[in-house]
SEVEXRO-570010 format. One record per residue (C-alpha): residue number from 1; x negated, y negated, z negated. Coordinates in steps of 0.02 Angstrom, whole numbers. Last residue first. Example, Ala and Ser with C-alpha at 12.3 -4.5 7.8 and 13.67 -1.06 7.14 Angstrom:
residues 2
<node i="2" px="-684" py="53" pz="-357"/>
<node i="1" px="-615" py="225" pz="-390"/>
This chain:
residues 440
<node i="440" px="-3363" py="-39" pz="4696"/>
<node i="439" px="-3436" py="-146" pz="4836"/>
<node i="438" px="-3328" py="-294" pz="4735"/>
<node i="437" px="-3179" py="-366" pz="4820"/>
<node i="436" px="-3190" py="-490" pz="4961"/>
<node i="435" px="-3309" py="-533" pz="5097"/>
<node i="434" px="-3487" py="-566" pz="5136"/>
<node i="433" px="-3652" py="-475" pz="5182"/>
<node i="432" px="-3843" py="-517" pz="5197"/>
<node i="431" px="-3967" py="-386" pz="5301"/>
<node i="430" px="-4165" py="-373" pz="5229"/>
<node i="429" px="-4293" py="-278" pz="5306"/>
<node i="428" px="-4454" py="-141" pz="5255"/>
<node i="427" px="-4334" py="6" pz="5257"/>
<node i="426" px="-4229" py="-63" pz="5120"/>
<node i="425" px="-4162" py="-252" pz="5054"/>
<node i="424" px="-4004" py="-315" pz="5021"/>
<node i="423" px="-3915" py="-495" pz="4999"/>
<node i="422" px="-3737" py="-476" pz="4925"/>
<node i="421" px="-3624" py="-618" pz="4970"/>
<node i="420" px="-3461" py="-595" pz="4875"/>
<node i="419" px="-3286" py="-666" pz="4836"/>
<node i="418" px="-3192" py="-596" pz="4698"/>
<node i="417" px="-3014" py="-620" pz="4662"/>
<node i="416" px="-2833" py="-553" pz="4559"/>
<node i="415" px="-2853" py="-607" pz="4384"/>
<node i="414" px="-2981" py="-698" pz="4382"/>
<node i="413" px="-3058" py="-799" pz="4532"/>
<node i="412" px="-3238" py="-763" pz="4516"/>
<node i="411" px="-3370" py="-814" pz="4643"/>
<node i="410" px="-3476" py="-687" pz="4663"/>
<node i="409" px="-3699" py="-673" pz="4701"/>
<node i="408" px="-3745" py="-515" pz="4735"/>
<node i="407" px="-3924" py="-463" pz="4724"/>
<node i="406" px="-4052" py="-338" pz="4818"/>
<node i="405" px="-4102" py="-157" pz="4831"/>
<node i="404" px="-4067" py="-3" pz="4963"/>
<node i="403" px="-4103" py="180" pz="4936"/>
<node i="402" px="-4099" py="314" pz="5053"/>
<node i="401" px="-4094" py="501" pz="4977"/>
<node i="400" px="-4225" py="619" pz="5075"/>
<node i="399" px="-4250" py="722" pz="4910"/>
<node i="398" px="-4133" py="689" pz="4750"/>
<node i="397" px="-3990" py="834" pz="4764"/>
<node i="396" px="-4156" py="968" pz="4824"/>
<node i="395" px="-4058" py="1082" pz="4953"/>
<node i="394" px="-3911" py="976" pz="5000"/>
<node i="393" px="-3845" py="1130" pz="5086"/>
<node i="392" px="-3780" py="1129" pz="5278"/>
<node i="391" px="-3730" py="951" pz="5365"/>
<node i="390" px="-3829" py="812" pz="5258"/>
<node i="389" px="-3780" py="657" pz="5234"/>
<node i="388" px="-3888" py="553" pz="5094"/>
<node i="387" px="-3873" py="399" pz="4981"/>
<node i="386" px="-3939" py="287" pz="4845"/>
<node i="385" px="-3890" py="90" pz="4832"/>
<node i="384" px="-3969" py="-9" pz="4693"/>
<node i="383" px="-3894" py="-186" pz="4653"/>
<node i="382" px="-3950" py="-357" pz="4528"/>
<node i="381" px="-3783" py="-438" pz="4498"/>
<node i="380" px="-3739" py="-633" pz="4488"/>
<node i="379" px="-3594" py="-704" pz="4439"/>
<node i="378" px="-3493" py="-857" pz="4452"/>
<node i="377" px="-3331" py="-900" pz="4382"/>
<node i="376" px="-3170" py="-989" pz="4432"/>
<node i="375" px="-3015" py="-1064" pz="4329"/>
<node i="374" px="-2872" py="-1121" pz="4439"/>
<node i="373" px="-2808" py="-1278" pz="4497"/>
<node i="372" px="-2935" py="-1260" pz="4655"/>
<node i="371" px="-3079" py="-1277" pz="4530"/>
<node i="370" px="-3096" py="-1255" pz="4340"/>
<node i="369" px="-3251" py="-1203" pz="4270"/>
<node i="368" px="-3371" py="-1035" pz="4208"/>
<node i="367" px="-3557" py="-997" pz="4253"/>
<node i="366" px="-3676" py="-858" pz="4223"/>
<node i="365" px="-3568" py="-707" pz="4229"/>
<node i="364" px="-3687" py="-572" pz="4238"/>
<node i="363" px="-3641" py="-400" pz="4335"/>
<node i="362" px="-3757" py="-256" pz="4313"/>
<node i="361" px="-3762" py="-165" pz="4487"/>
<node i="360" px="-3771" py="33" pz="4518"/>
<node i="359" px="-3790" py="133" pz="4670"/>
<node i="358" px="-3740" py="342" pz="4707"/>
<node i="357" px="-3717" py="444" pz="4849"/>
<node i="356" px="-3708" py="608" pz="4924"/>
<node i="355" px="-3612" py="658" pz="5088"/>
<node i="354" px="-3566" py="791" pz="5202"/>
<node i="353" px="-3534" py="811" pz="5380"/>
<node i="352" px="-3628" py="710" pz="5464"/>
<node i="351" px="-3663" py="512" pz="5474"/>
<node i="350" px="-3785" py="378" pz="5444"/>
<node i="349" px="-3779" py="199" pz="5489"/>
<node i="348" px="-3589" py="186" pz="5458"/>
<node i="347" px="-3595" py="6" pz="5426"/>
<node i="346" px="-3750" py="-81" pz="5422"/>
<node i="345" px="-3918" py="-58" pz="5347"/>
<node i="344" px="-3997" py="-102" pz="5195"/>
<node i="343" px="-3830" py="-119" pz="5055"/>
<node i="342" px="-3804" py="84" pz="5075"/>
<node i="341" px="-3619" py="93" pz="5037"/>
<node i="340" px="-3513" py="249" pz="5027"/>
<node i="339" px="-3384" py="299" pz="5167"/>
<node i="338" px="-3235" py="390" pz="5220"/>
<node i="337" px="-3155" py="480" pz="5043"/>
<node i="336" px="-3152" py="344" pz="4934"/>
<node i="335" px="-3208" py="177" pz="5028"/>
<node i="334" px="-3359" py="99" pz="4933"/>
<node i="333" px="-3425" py="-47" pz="5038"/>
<node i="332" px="-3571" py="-143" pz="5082"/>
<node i="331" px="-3615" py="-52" pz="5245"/>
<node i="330" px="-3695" py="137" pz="5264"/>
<node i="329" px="-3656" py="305" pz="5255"/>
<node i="328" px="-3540" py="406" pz="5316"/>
<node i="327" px="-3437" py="592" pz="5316"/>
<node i="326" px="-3371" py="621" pz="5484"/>
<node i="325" px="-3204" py="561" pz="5566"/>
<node i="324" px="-3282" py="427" pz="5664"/>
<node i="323" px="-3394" py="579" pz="5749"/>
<node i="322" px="-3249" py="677" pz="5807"/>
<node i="321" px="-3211" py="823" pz="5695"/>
<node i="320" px="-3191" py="970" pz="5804"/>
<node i="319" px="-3339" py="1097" pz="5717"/>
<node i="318" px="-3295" py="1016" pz="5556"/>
<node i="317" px="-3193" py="1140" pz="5423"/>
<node i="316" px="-3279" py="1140" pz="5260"/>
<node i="315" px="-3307" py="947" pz="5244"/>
<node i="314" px="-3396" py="884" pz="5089"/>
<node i="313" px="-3368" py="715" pz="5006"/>
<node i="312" px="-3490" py="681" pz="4860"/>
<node i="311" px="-3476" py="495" pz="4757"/>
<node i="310" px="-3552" py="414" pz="4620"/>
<node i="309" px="-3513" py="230" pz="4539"/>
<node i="308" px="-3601" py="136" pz="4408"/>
<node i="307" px="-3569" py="-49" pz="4341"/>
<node i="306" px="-3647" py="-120" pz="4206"/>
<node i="305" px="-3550" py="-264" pz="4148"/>
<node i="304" px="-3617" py="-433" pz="4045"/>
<node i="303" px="-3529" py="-587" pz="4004"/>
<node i="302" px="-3429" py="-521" pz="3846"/>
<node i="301" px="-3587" py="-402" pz="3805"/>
<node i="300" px="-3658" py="-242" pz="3898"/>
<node i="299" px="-3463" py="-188" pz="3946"/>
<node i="298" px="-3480" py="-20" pz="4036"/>
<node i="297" px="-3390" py="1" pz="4189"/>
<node i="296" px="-3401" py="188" pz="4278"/>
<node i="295" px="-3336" py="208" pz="4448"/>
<node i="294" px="-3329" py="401" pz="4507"/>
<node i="293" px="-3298" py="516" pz="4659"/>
<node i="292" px="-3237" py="692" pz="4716"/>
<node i="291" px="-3220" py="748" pz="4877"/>
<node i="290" px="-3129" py="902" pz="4975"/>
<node i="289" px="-3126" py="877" pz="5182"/>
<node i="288" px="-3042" py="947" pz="5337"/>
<node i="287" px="-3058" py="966" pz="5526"/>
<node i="286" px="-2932" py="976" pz="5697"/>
<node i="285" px="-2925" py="893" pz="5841"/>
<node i="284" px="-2786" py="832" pz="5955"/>
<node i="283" px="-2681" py="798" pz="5789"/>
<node i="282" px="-2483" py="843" pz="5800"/>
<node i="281" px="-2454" py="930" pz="5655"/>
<node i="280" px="-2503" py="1109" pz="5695"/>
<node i="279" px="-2647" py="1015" pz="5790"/>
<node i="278" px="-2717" py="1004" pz="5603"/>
<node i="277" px="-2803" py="837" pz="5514"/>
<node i="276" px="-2847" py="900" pz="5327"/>
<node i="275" px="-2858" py="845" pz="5153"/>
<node i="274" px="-2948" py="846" pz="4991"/>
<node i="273" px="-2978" py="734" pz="4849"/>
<node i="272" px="-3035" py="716" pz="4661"/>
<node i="271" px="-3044" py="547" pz="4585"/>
<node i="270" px="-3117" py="482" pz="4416"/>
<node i="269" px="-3104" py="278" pz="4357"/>
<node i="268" px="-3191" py="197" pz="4220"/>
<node i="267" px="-3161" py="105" pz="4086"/>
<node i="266" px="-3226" py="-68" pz="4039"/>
<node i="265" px="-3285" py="-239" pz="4117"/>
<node i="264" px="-3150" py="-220" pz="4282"/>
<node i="263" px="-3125" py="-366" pz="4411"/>
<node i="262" px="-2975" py="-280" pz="4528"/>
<node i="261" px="-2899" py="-153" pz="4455"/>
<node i="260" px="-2932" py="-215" pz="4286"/>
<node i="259" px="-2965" py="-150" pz="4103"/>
<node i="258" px="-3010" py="32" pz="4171"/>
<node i="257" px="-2932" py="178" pz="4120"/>
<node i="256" px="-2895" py="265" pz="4296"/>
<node i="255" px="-2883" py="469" pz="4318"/>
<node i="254" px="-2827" py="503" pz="4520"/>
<node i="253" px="-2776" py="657" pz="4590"/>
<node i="252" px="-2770" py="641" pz="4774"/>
<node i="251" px="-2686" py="752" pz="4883"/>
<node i="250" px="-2715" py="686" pz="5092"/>
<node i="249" px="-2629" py="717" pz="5261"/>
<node i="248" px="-2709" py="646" pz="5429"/>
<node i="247" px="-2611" py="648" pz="5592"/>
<node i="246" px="-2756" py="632" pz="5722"/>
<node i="245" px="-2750" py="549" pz="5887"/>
<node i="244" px="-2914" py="538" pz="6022"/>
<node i="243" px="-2950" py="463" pz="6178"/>
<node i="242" px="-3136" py="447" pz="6249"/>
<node i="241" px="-3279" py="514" pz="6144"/>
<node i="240" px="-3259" py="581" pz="5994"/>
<node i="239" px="-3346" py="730" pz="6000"/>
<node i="238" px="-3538" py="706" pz="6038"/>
<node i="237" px="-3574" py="785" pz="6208"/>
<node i="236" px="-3633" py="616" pz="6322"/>
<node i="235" px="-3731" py="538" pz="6159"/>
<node i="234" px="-3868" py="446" pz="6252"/>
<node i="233" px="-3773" py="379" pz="6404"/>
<node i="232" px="-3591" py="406" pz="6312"/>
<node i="231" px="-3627" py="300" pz="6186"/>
<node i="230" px="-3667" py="135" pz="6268"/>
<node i="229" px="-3867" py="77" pz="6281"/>
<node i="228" px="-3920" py="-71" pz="6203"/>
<node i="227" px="-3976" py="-212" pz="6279"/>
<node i="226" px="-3834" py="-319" pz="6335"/>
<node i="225" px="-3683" py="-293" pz="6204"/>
<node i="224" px="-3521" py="-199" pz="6290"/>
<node i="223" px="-3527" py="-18" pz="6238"/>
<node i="222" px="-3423" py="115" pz="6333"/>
<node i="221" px="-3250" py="145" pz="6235"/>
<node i="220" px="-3213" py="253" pz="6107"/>
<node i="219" px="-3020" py="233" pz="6067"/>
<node i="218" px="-2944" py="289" pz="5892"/>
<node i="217" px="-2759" py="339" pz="5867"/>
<node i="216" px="-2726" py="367" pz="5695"/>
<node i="215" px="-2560" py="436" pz="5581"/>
<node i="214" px="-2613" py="416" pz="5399"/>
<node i="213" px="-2521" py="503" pz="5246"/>
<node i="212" px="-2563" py="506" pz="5070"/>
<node i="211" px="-2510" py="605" pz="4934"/>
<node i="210" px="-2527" py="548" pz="4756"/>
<node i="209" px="-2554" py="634" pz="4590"/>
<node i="208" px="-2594" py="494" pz="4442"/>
<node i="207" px="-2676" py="509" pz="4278"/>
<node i="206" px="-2702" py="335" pz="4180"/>
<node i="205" px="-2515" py="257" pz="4166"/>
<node i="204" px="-2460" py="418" pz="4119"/>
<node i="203" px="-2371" py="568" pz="4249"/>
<node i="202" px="-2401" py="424" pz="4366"/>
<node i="201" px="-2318" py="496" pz="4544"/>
<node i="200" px="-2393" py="421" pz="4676"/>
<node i="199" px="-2335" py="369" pz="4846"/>
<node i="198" px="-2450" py="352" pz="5027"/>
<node i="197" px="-2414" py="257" pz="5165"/>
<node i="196" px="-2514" py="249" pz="5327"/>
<node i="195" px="-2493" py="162" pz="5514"/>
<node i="194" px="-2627" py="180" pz="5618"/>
<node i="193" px="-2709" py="85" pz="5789"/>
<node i="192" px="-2902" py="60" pz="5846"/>
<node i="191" px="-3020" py="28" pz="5985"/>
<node i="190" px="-3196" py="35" pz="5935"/>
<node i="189" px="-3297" py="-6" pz="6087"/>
<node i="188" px="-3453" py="71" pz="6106"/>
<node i="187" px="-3656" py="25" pz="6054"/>
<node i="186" px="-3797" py="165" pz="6045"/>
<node i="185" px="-3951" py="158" pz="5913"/>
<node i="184" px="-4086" py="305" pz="5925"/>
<node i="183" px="-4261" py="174" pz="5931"/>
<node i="182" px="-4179" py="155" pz="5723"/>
<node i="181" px="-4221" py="360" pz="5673"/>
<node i="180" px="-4102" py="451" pz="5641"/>
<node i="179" px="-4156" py="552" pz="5464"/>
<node i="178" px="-3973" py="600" pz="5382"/>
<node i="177" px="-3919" py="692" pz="5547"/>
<node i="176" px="-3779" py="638" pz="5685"/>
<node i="175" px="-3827" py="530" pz="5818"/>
<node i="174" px="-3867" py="329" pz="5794"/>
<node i="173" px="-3698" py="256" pz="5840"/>
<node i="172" px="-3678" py="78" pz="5811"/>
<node i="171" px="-3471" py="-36" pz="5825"/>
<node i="170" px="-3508" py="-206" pz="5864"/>
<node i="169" px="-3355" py="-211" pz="5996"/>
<node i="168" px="-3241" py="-200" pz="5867"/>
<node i="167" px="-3050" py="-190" pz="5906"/>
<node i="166" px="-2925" py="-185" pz="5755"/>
<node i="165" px="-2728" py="-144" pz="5766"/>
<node i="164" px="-2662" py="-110" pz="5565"/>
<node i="163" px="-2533" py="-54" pz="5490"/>
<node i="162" px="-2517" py="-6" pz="5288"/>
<node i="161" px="-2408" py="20" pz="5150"/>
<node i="160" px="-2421" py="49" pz="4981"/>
<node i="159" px="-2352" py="169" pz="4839"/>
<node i="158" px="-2336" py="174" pz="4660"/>
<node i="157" px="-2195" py="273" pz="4546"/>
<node i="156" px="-2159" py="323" pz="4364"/>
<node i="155" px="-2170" py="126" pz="4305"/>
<node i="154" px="-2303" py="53" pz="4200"/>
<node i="153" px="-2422" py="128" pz="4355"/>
<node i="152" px="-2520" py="-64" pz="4333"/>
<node i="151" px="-2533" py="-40" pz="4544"/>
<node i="150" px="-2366" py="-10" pz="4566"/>
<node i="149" px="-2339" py="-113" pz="4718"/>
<node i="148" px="-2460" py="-109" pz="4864"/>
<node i="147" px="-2427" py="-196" pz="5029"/>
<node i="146" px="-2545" py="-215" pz="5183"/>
<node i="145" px="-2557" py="-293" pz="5359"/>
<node i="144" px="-2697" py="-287" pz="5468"/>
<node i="143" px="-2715" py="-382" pz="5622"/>
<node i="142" px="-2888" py="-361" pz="5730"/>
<node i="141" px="-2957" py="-441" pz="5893"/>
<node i="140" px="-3119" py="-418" pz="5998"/>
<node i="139" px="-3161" py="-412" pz="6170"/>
<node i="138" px="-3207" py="-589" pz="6220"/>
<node i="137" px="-3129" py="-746" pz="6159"/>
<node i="136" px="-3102" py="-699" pz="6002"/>
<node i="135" px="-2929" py="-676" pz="5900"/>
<node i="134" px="-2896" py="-633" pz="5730"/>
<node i="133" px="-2782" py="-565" pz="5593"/>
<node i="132" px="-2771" py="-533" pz="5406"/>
<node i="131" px="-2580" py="-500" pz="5310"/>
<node i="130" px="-2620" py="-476" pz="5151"/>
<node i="129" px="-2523" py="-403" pz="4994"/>
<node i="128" px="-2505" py="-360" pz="4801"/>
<node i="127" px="-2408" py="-277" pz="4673"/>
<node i="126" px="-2416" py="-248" pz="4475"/>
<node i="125" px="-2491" py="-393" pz="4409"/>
<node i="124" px="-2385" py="-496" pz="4509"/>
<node i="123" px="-2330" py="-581" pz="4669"/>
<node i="122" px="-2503" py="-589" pz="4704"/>
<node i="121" px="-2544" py="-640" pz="4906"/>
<node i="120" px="-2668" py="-627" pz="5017"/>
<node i="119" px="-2645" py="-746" pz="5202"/>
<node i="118" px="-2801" py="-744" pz="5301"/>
<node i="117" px="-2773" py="-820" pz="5459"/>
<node i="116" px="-2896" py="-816" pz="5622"/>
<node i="115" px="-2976" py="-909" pz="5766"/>
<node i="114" px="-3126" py="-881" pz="5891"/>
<node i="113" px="-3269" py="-946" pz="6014"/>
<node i="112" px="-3385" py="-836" pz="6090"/>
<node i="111" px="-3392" py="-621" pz="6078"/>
<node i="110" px="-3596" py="-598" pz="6040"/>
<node i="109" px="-3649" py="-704" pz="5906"/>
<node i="108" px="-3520" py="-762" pz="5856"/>
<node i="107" px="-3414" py="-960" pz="5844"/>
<node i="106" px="-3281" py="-984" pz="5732"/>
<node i="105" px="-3110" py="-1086" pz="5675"/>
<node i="104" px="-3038" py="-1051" pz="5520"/>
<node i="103" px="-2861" py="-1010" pz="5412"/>
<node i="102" px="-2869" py="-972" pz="5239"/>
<node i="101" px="-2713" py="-967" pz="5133"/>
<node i="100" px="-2748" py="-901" pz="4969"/>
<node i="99" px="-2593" py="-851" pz="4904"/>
<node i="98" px="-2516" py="-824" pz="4688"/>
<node i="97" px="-2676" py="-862" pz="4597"/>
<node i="96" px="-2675" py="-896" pz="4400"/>
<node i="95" px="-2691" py="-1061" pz="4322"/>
<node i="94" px="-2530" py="-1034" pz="4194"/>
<node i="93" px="-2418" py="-1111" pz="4279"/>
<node i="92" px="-2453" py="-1043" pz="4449"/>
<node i="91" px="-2593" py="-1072" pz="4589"/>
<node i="90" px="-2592" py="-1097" pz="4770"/>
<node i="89" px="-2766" py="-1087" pz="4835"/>
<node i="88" px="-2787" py="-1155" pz="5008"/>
<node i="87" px="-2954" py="-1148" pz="5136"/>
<node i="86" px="-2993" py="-1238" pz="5291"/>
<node i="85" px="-3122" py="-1136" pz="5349"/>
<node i="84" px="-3252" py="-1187" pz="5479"/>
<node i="83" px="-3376" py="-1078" pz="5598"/>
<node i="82" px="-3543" py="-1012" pz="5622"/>
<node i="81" px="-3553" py="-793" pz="5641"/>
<node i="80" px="-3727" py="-715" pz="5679"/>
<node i="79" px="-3725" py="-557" pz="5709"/>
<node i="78" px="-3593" py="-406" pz="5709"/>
<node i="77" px="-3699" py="-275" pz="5665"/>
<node i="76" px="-3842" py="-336" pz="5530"/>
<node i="75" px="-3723" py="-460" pz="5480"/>
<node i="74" px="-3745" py="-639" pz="5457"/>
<node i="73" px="-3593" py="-744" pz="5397"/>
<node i="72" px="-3593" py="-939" pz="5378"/>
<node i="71" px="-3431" py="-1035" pz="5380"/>
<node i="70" px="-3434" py="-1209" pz="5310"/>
<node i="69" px="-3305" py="-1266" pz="5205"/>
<node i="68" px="-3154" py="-1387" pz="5220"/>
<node i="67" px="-3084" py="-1396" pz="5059"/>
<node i="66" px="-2897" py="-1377" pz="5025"/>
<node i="65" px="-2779" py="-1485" pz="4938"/>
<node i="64" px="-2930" py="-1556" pz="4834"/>
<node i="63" px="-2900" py="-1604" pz="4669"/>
<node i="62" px="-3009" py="-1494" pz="4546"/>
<node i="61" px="-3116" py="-1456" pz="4699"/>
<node i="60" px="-3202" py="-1643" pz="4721"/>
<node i="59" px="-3249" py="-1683" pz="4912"/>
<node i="58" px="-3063" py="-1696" pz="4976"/>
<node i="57" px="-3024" py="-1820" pz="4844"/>
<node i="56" px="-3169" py="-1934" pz="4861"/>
<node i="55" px="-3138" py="-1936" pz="5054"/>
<node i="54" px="-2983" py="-2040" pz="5009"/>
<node i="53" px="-2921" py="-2068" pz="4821"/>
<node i="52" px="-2980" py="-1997" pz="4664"/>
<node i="51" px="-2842" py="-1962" pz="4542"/>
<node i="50" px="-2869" py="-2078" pz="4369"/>
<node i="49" px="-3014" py="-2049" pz="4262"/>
<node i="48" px="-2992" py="-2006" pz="4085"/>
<node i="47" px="-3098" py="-2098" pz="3986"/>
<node i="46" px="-3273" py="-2039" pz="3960"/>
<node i="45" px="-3320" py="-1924" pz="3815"/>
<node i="44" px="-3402" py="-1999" pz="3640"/>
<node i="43" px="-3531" py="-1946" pz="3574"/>
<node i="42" px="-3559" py="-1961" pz="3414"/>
<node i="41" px="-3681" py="-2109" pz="3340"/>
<node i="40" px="-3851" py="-2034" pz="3316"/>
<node i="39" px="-3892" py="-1973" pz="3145"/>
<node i="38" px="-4038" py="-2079" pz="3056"/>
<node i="37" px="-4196" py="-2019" pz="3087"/>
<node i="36" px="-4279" py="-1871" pz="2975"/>
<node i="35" px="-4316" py="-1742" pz="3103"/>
<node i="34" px="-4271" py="-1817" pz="3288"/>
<node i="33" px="-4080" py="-1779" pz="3318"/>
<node i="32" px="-4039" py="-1715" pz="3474"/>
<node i="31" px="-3892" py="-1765" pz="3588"/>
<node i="30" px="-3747" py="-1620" pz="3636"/>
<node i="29" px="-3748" py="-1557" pz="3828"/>
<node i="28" px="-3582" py="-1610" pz="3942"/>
<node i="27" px="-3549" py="-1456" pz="4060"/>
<node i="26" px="-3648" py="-1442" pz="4213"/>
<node i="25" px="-3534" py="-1508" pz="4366"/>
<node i="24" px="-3473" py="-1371" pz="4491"/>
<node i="23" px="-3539" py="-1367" pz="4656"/>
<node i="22" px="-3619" py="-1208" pz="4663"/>
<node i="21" px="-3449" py="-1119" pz="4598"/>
<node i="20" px="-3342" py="-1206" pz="4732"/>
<node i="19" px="-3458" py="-1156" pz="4860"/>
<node i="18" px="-3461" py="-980" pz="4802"/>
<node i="17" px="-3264" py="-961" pz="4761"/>
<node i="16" px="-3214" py="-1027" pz="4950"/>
<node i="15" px="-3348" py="-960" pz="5041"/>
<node i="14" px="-3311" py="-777" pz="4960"/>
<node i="13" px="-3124" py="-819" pz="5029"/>
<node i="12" px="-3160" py="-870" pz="5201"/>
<node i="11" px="-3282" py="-718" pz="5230"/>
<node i="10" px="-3170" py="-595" pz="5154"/>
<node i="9" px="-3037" py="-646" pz="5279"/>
<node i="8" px="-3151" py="-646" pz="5440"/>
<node i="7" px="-3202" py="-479" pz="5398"/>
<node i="6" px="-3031" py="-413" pz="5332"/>
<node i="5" px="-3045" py="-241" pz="5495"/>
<node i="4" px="-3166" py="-140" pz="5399"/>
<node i="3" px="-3220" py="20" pz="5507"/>
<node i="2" px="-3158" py="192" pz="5414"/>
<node i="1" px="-3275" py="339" pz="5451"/>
């Protein structure tokens, strides 16, 4: 179970793209001609207009330094979150997005007044980074900091880098089983340090072996929000509890031949994975896991993308696995061998040892204009979100499966950015999300 610690960052950059798209002008529409009238005169486009000055400037995104933009996130964990972003896009010659600078000023539900910095940055095609932090008045503060390079695999070698300090006092525990019911929710503290790297050979630029290591030390604390009970009162014997370290090792064999890493039409992408945590290597508990999962693209059209993704993780050693470590379900995002999104509930609302899932979305690009000195799109994408845990046998693949439905709406910053809201509905409620990167 893998908590996201780019909240605040996601937020500030899906605002960015999805107010910008909303606001763009409609593009110039050609005069009809009545049947047998003479021809209209052609039209002819206005004169250039020279920079707008004053508030003008700020309120038009093609010459805007940065946009001041209303914060709005609601999360079916954290709350309510009301703030301001100041946001900056620093483009290249040729349009494209090297930083997005995004620093804001926020209000939550539960924690008071806070501040944070987004920084992401795109050297190139082939390597990217972030460096995503805040503070809150009351319990909670993250920093994460990560480098990849080799991500095109033109070269024999890719690796990345990651460290990252995150404390969550949001965090839901509902016991372990695929059917918990909702009167079973706990709150705790989430309290969390690691440092990983992994390096991968490319034996082509499609088919990769890489082995990733990811040292963890993961704090359960006793629960903080009024009116739900902490962990240890209903959960006293889970494992996990308390203290815990684990030294995580993972083989991953990766086969990649879609267009783009980031905002893919074609291809498709195949993993198979398995690991282990071991007290031979230093861990204070021990478990391991095998996994395969897939992301299918398939181009409907030059606007048009069905996206498909499937995923099993099973864990054949996890009598000591601490609850965090198990197989989960729930939240908005795919995370390859951790978690698999169910767009109704929030993250990690079901957990055990095993997992199925499945969703698709068919992505529309409905709108297309230049903002921020770059070139932005917006989409919108229809979802479906299927999923079980389960600790023996599956039994029957397609019985108890959870299912979510809604639509995305994503502002398109080609070649490196998507921002998202994603509205879902399941179990008779709807919960909204935001962030960065597609679900999948």
């Amino acid at each position: 179970m893998q908590r996201r610690s780019v909240r605040k960052g996601g937020v500030a950059t899906a605002a960015v793209l999805l107010i910008g798209a909303l606001a763009a002008p409609p593009p110039l529409l050609a005069q009809e001609v009545p049947e047998g009238s003479a021809p209209l005169p052609p039209v002819v486009p206005p004169a250039p207009q020279t920079t707008p000055g004053g508030i003008a400037r700020w309120l038009n995104p093609a010459t805007a330094p940065f946009i001041p933009i209303p914060e709005i996130d609601v999360d079916p964990q954290s709350g309510v979150t009301l703030g301001i972003i100041a946001a900056f896009l620093d483009v290249d010659s040729h349009g494209e997005i090297e930083r997005i600078s995004a620093p804001d000023v926020f209000h939550t539900q539960y924690f008071g007044w806070g501040a944070g910095m987004s920084l992401y940055g795109f050297p190139s095609e082939d390597s990217q980074w972030q460096l995503i932090g805040s503070l809150k008045q009351h319990v909670e503060h993250d920093l994460d900091v990560h480098y990849l390079a080799g991500l095109t695999r033109a070269d024999p070698i890719s690796w990345s880098v990651e460290a990252l300090d995150d404390r969550s006092g949001t965090a839901r525990f509902f016991g372990i089983g695929n059917e918990t019911p909702n009167y079973a929710e706990s709150n705790y503290v989430d309290a969390q340090a690691s440092l990983g790297a992994s390096i991968g050979y490319n034996f082509t630029q499609a088919t990769q072996l890489a082995y990733g290591a990811r040292w963890r030390r993961v704090e359960v604390l006793p629960g903080v929000l009024t009116g739900i009970p902490s962990i240890e009162t209903l959960y006293p014997d889970v494992n996990g509890l308390g203290t815990e370290h684990v030294f995580e090792q993972t083989f991953t064999v990766t086969h990649d031949t879609r267009d783009s890493t980031t905002i893919p039409h074609s291809g498709a992408r195949y993993l198979l994975y398995g690991g282990f945590a071991s007290r031979s290597f230093g861990s204070s508990v021990a478990y391991s896991f095998v996994g395969a999962a897939a992301y299918c693209y398939v181009p409907l059209g030059e606007q048009v993308t069905l996206a498909w993704h499937a995923g099993i993780r099973y864990m054949p050693s996890a009598r000591e696995a601490p609850f965090w470590a198990l197989s989960s379900l729930g939240g908005d995002r795919s995370i390859v061998n951790g978690r698999e999104p169910l767009r109704s509930d929030g993250a990690d609302r079901y957990v055990d040892e095993n997992l199925l899932a499945t969703g698709a979305e068919l992505r529309t690009r409905v709108a297309g204009f230049d903002a921020f000195g770059t070139r932005v799109g917006l989409e919108v994408a229809p979802f479906i979100d299927a999923g079980k845990v389960f600790s023996n046998g599956p039994g029957n693949a397609l019985s108890e499966m959870h299912t979510a439905w809604g639509l995305g709406v994503r502002g398109i910053a080609s070649p490196y950015v998507v921002g998202y809201v994603d509205v879902g509905y399941g179990r008779g409620r709807g919960v909204a999300f935001s962030g960065i990167n597609y679900a999948f």
